[in-house]
C-alpha positions as CSV (number, residue, x, y, z in Angstrom):
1,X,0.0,0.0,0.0
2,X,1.4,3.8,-1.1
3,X,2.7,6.0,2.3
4,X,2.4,8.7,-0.1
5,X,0.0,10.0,-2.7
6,X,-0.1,12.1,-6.2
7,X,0.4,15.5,-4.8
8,X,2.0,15.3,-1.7
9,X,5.1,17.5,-1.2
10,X,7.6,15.4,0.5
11,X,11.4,16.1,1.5
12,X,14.1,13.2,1.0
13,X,16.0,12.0,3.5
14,X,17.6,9.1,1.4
15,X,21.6,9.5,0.4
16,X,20.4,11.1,-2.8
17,X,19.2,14.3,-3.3
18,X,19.3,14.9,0.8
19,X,17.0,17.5,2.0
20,X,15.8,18.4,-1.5
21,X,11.5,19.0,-1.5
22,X,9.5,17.6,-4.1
23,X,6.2,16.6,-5.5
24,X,4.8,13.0,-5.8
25,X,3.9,12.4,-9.4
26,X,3.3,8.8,-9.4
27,X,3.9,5.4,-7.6
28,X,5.6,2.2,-9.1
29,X,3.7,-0.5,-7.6
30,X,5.5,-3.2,-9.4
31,X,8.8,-1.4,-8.0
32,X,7.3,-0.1,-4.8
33,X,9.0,3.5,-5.5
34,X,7.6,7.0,-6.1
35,X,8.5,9.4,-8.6
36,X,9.4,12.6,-7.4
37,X,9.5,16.2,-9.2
38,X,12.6,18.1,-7.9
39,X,12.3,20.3,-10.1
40,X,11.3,21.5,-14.2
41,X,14.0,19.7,-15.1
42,X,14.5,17.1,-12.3
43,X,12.8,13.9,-11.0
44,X,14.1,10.7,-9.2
45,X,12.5,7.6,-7.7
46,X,12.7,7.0,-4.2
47,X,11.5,4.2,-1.4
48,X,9.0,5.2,0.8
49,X,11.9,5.0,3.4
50,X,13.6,7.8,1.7
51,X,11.1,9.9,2.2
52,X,8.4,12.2,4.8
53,X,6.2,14.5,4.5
54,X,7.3,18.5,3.9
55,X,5.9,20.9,6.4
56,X,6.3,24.0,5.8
């Protein structure tokens, strides 16, 4: 079952991309990953372990 959903801002806390905040775009079910939008430009997958919810 997805932590996160299409929409949420979340922050990583993984070894990659560290402390960057993005946008949940999607979530690989067969992978059990979410794409993230860093950025225009920028995106990444990342484990629900790798991640929490931003608060601003």
């Amino acid at each position: 079952m997805a932590e996160f959903k299409v929409g949420d801002t979340v922050q990583i806390t993984g070894a990659t991309m560290t402390g960057n905040v993005g946008t949940v775009t999607s979530f690989d079910e067969k992978r059990g990953k979410y794409l993230v939008l860093i950025s225009a430009v920028t995106q990444n997958y990342f484990t629900a372990d790798e991640l929490k919810l931003f608060k601003a």
